[in-house]
C-alpha positions in Angstrom: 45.8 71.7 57.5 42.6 73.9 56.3 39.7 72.4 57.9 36.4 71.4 55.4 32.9 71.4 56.7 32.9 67.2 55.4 34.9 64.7 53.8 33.5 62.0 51.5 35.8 59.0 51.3 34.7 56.9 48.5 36.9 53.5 48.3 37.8 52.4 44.9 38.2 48.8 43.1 37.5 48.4 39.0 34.8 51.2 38.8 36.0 53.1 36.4 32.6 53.4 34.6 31.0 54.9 38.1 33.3 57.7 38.9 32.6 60.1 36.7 28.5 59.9 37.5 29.3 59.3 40.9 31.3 62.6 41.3 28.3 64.1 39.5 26.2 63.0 41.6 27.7 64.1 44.8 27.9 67.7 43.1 24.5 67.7 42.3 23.6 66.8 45.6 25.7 69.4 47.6 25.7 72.2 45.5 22.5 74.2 47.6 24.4 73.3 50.4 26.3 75.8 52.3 29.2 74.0 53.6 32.6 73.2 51.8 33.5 69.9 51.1 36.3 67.4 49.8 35.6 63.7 47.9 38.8 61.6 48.8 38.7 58.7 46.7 41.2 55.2 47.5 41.9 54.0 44.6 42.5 50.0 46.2 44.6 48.5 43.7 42.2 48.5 40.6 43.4 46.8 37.6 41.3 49.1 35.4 41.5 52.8 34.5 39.9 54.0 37.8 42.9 56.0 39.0 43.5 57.3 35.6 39.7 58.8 35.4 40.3 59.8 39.1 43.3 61.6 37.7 41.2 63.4 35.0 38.8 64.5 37.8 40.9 65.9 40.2 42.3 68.3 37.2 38.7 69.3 36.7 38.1 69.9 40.3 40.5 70.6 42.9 37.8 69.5 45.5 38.5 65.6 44.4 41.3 64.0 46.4 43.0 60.7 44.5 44.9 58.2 46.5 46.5 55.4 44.9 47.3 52.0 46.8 50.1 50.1 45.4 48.2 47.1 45.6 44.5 45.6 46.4 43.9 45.8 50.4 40.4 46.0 50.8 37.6 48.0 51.9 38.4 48.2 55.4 42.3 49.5 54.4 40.5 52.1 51.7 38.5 53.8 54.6 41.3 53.8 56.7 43.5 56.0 54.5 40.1 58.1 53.3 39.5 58.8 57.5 43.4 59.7 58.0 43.7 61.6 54.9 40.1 63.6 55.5 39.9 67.1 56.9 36.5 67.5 57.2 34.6 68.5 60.6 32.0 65.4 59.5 32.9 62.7 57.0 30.8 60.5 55.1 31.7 57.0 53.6 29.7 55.8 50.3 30.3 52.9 48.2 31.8 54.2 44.4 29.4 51.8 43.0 26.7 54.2 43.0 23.8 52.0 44.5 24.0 54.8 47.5 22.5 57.4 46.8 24.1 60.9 47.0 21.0 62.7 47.2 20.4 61.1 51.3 23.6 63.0 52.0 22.0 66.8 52.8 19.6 64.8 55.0 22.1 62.4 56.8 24.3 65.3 58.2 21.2 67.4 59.5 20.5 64.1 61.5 23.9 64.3 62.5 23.4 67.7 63.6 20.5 66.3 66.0 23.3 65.3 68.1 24.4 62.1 67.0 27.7 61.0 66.6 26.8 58.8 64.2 24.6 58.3 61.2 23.9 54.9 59.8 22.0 54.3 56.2 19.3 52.2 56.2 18.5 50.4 53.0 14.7 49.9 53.3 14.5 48.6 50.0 17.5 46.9 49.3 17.8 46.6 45.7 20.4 43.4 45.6 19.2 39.0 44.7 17.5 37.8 47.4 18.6 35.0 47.9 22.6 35.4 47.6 22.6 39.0 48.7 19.5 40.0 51.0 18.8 36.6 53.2 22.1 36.2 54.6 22.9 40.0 54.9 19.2 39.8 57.1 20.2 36.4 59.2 23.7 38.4 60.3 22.5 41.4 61.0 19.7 39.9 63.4 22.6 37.3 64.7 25.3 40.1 65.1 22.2 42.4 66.4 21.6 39.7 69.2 25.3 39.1 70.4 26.7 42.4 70.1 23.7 44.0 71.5 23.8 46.8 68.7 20.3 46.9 67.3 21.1 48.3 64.1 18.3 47.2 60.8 21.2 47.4 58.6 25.2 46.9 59.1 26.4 46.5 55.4 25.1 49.8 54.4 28.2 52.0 53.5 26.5 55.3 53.3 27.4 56.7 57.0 28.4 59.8 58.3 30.4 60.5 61.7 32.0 63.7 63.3 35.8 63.7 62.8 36.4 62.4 66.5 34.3 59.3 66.2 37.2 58.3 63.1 40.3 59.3 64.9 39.4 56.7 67.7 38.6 54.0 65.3 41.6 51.5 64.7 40.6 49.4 61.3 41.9 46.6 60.6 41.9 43.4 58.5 37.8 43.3 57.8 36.6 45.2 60.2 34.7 47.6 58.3 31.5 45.5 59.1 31.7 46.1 62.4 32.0 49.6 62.6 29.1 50.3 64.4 30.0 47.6 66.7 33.2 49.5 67.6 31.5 52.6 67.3 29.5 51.5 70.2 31.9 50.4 72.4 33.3 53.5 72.6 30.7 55.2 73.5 29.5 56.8 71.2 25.5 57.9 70.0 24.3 56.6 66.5 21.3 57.3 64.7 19.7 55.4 61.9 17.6 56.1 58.4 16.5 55.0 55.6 17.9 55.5 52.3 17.7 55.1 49.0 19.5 51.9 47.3 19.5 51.5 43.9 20.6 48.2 41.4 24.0 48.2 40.0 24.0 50.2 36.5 28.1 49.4 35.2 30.6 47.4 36.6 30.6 44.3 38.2 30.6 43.6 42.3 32.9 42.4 44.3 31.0 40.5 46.8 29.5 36.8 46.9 28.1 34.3 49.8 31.7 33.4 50.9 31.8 36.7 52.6 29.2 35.6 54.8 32.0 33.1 56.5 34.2 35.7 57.2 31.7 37.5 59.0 31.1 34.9 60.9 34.5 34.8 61.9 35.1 38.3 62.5 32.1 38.4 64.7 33.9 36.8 67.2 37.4 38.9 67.0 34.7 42.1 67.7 32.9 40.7 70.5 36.2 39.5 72.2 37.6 43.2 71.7 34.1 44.5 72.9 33.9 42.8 76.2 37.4 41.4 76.9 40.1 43.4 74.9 41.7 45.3 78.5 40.6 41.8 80.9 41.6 38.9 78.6 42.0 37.0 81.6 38.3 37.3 82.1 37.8 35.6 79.5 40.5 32.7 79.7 40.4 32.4 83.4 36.6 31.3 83.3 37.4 28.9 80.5 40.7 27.2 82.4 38.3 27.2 85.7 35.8 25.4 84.2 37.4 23.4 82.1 40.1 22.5 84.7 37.1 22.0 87.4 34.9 19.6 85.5 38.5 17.4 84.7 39.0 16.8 88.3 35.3 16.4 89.2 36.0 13.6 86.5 38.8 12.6 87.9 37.5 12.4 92.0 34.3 10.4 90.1 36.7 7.8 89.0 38.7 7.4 92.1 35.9 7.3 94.2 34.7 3.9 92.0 37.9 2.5 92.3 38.0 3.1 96.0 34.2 2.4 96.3 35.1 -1.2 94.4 37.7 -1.9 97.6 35.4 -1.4 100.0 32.5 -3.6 98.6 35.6 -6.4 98.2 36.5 -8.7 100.9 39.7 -7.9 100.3 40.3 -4.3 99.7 43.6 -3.7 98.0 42.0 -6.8 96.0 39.0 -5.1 95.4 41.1 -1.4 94.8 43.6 -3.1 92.5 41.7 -5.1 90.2 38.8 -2.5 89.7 40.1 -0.9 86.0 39.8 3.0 85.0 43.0 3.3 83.0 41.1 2.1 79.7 38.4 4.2 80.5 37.4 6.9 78.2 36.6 9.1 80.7 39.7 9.0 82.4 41.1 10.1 79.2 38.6 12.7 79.1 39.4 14.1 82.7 43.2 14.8 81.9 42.7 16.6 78.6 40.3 18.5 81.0 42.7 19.6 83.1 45.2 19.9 80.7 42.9 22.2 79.0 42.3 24.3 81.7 46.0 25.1 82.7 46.5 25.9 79.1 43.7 28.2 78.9 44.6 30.0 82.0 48.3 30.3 81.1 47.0 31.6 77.7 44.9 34.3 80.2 48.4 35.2 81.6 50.2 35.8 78.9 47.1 37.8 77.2 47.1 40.0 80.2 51.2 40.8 80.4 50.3 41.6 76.5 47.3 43.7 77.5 49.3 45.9 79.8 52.6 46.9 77.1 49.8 47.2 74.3 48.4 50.4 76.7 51.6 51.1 78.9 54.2 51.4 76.0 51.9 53.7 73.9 50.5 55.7 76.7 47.2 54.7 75.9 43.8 55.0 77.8 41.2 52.6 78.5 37.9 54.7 78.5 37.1 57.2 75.8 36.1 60.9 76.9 33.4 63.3 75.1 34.0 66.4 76.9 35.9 68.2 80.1 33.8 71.0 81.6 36.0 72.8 84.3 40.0 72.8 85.5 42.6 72.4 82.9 40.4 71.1 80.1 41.9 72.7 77.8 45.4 69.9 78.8 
């Protein structure tokens, strides 16, 4: 496969009115550059004309690079085939609706060429509604900022450029696009971030809306469990059984201890013992879903960890992430 200098993957859905200015746009942007480039654009199901416009283009310039997905799989699916079909030394993601701006592209990848890994867009001046776009794309990127310890100004910004290495380690999945620099992170690698240019929406409609904000929410906590716990689930599910287990029969010793207290304090005291209640209490009740909890969590640990070790034994895999061997057989 003939090696580019960078790859611009550009997913696709019912922007059929964009592509053509986009593509313009990128050309326009690129063409004092000295480097030689490729725009792979995912068509993601689009019930328009997109594909048949990126047809047209392609035929116009062999640099454009069409792919076609039988059906609608989302964003995080369309940059998953753009990175695996890419065979540029650097590739660059940008949204087809052209509120990026192709112009921020010469200056992204001489950041990159700082040293970075990693270059994330910055929208400083966000051109979306405040209030169903801007607020809650502010209140999760300070919430995933403060959990995931990432302190990136802006996560939802799809203009971003990263060396070819830094996409052949990422595994995406479902919705994780969001969290790329999340993953990016944990493996180690160095990001950078600037601000660009954002611009309103000129054709087409978008895609997006407040309910995403939910799923977020909920992916947030699939990324931080793969952050911290993903090769030591049992980390995880062990201190949750523990706990859980430990406070049930803390509950449970409380209880007998009454009962056996009540004995003593009686004249008589199996009397005393016997006729002193807890099987109506609450708490009771309380202690052995406790404990029930806690074995459950920690069998849950066990089987997570058995799961753990074919996930990385079957396929060979490693669990750390290397940038470079200097000296012995490096080149193995």
């Amino acid at each position: 496969m003939e090696k580019l200098d960078l790859s611009i993957v550009v997913p696709v859905y019912n922007e059929e009115e964009n592509l053509e200015p986009l593509l313009a746009e990128i050309t326009a942007a690129l063409k004092d550059e000295p480097i030689r480039y490729e725009v792979v654009f995912v068509d993601d199901g689009s019930s328009d004309s997109s594909f048949a416009v990126l047809e047209k283009l392609h035929q116009a310039d062999d640099r454009v690079v069409a792919i076609q997905f039988r059906r609608n799989h989302g964003q995080t699916a369309g940059f998953a085939a753009g990175f695996d079909q890419a065979r540029g030394r650097y590739i660059l993601t940008i949204d087809a609706d052209r509120q990026n701006d192709p112009a921020d592209i010469p200056a992204m990848i001489k950041k990159l060429e700082e040293g970075y890994d990693v270059v994330n867009g910055w929208r400083e001046n966000r051109q979306d509604a405040f209030l169903m776009r801007k607020l809650p794309s502010f209140i999760a990127n300070r919430l995933i900022a403060r959990l995931s310890d990432v302190p990136l100004r802006d996560r939802g910004c799809s203009l971003r450029v990263f060396r070819a290495e830094v996409t052949e380690e990422l595994k995406l999945y479902g919705e994780l696009h969001r969290f790329i620099p999340e993953m990016v992170s944990f493996a180690g690698f160095s990001m950078a971030e600037v601000p660009v240019n954002h611009r309103p929406r000129v054709a087409g409609t978008s895609k997006y809306g407040i309910s995403r904000t939910f799923r977020v929410i909920v992916d947030l906590f699939t990324v931080l469990f793969l952050r911290k716990y993903s090769d030591r689930p049992m980390h995880l599910f062990g201190m949750l059984g523990i706990s859980s287990g430990g406070l049930g029969v803390l509950m449970g010793l409380y209880l007998s201890w009454l009962k056996v207290w009540s004995g003593i304090q009686a004249n008589n005291f199996w009397i005393g013992f016997r006729d002193y209640d807890i099987g109506e209490r609450p708490l009771l009740l309380l202690a052995v879903l406790l404990v029930i909890l806690g074995v459950q969590f920690l069998v849950m640990g066990l089987i997570a960890e058995l799961m753990v070790r074919t996930y990385y034994e079957s396929q060979n895999k490693t669990v750390y992430y290397i940038r470079q061997v200097i000296g012995g057989d490096a080149n193995s």
